[in-house]
N, C-alpha and C positions, 0 to 999 in steps of 0.2 A: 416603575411602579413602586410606591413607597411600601406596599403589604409584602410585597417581593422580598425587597431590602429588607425590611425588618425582620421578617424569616431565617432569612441567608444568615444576616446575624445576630440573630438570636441563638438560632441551630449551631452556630461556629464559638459563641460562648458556651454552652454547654461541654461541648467536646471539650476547651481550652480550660475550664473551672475544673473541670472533672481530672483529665488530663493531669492538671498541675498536683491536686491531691493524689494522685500516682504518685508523682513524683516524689513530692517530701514524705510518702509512704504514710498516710492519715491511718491510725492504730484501729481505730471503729472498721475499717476494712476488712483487718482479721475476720471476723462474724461473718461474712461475707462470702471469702475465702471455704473459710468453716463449715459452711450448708454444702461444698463437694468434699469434705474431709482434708484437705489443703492445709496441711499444719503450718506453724508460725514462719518459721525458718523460710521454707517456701514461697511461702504469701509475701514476704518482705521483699524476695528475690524478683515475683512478680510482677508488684505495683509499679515499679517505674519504668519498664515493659512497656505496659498496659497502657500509661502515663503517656509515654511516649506517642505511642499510636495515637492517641487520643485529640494529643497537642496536634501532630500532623494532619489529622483530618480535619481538623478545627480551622488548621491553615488551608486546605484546600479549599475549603466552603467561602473563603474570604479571599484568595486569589482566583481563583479558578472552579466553581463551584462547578460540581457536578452533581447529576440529581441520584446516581447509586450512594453516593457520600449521605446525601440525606436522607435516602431510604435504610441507611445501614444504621444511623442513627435511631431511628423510628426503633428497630427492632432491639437497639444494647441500649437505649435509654429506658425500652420498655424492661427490658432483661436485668439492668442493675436498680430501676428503682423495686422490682417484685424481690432481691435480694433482698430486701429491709424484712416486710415481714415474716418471709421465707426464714430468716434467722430468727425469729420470735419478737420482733417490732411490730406496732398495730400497721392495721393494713393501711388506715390512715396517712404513712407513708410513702405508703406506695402512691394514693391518690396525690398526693400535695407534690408530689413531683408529674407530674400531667406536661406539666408544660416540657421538659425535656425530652420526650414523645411526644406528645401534640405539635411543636413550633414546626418538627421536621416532616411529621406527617400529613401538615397543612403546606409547606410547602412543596413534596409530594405532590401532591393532589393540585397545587396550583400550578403546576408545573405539566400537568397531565400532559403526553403528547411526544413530549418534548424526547429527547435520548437518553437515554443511561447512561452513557458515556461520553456525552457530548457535553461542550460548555453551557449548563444554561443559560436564559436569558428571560427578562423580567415577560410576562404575559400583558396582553392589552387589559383584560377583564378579569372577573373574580368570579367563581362560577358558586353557585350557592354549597355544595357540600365545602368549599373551602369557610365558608362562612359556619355551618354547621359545625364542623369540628373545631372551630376557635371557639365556640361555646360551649362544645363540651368541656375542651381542656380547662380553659377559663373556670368552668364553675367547679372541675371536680380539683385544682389545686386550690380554687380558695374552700371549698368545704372541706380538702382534707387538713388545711393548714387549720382552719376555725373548728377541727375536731380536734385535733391535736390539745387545740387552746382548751374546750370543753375537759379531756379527760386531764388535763392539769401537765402535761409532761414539765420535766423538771428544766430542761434548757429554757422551752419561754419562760418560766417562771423565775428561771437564774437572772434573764433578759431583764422583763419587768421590775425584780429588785436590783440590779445596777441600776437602773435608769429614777431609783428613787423613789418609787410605788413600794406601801408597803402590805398591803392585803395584796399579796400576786396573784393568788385564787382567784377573785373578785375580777382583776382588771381580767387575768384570760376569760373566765367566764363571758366579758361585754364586750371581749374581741372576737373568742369563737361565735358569739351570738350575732357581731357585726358581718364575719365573713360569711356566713350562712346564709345570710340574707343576701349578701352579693351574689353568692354561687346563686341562688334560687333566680333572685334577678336576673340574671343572665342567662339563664336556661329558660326562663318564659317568656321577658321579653327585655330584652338589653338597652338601655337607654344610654347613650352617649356620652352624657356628660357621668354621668354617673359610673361607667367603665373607664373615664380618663380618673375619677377620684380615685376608682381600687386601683388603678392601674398607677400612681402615685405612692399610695397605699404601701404595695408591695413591695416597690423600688424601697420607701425607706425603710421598714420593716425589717427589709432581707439586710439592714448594715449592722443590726445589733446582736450579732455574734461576734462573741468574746474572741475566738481565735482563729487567722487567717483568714479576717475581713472581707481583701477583697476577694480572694477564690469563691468564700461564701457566694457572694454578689454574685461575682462572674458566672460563675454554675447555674446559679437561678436565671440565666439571661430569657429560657424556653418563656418561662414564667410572664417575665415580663413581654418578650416577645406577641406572646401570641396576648395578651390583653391589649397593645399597639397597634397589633396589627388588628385586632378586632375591632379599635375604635377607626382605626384609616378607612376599614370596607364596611363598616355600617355608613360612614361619610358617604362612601361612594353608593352606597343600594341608595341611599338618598336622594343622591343627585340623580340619578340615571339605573333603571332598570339594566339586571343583568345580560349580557348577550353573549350567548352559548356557541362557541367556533368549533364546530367539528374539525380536528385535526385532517389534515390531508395524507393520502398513503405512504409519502414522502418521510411526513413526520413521523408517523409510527415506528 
């Protein structure tokens, strides 16, 4: 099932993008660190720990997936992106990372049934809450990305002047205004083609950071993930009404 696949990895880019900024110890961390009183010195000995762990699990979702690996995500995806505000960053950040919580919580939930400990494997169907929460993710990382663009933050705007725009105010303004409208979109009624455009959208969007390109990318995979997999199971509600498998006591 391609909603499957793109979950699996999506959820395994996350860990791996994250992971690797462990590794080369990303300074913005610090803050991080900070909100448990973890001083410099510490937090430096930490990240690539942390980094480590990160890559490995990322590797297991991609050889050998298990579904506690992706429930384990759900919960430190949710946990390092609420570290943003928690340090005095708008909460905004917290939203526009959705997707690295959502991709794993969607598959999670598509997974229903299945073992914790056992190898997943792809499901015949897609049950509606797995649908459900790719809309929400979906809409709350592109609203928290097009608030972001609204209150002016200076990275888009550093973005926007490399790229040769010279009112950068202006252009975020008609980007947070664009994504907004996608979130909204996609919380009433999702149309197709128009979630393969954002879903485009974001792919290139997420390349114009200045430093460490592709981790950038890579990290954002949730992002992309679950707008993919949202446009595969809108396909499929299409084609063919849902059908609900009650697991058997076996499975459970």
């Amino acid at each position: 099932m391609k909603v499957y696949q793109t979950l699996r990895i999506a959820s395994a880019m996350c860990f791996l993008g994250h992971g690797a900024f462990g590794i080369i110890t990303k300074a913005i961390w610090l803050n991080y660190f900070a909100v448990f009183g973890i001083g410099h010195d510490t937090a430096y000995r930490l990240m690539p720990v942390l980094g480590s762990v990160d890559i490995l699990l990322g590797l297991v979702l991609l050889v050998y997936p298990l579904r506690i690996v992706a429930a384990w995500l759900v919960i430190w995806g949710l946990f390092t992106a609420s570290l943003r505000p928690l340090s005095g960053e708008p909460l905004a950040e917290l939203f526009e990372r959705a997707g690295n919580f959502g991709a794993p919580l969607a598959l999670v939930l598509l997974t229903a049934g299945q073992g914790w400990f056992r190898r997943l494997t792809a499901p015949v169907n897609i049950d509606a809450r797995v649908v459900w929460c790719l809309r929400i993710a979906a809409c709350l990382l592109l609203a928290g990305h097009g608030w972001l663009n609204l209150i002016e933050k200076q990275t888009l705007l550093g973005q926007y002047a490399a790229l040769g725009f010279s009112d950068t105010a202006a252009v975020a303004r008609v980007v947070g205004a664009f994504e907004l409208l996608g979130a909204l979109t996609i919380l009433v009624k999702p149309l197709r083609s128009f979630v393969l455009i954002l879903l485009m959208w974001k792919m290139a969007t997420e390349l114009f950071y200045p430093h460490w390109e592709v981790f950038e990318w890579i990290e954002r995979g949730g992002s992309y993930g679950v707008l993919l997999a949202l446009w595969f199971s809108l396909r499929a509600q299409k084609s063919a009404p849902p059908i609900h498998i009650r697991a058997s006591p076996a499975q459970r």
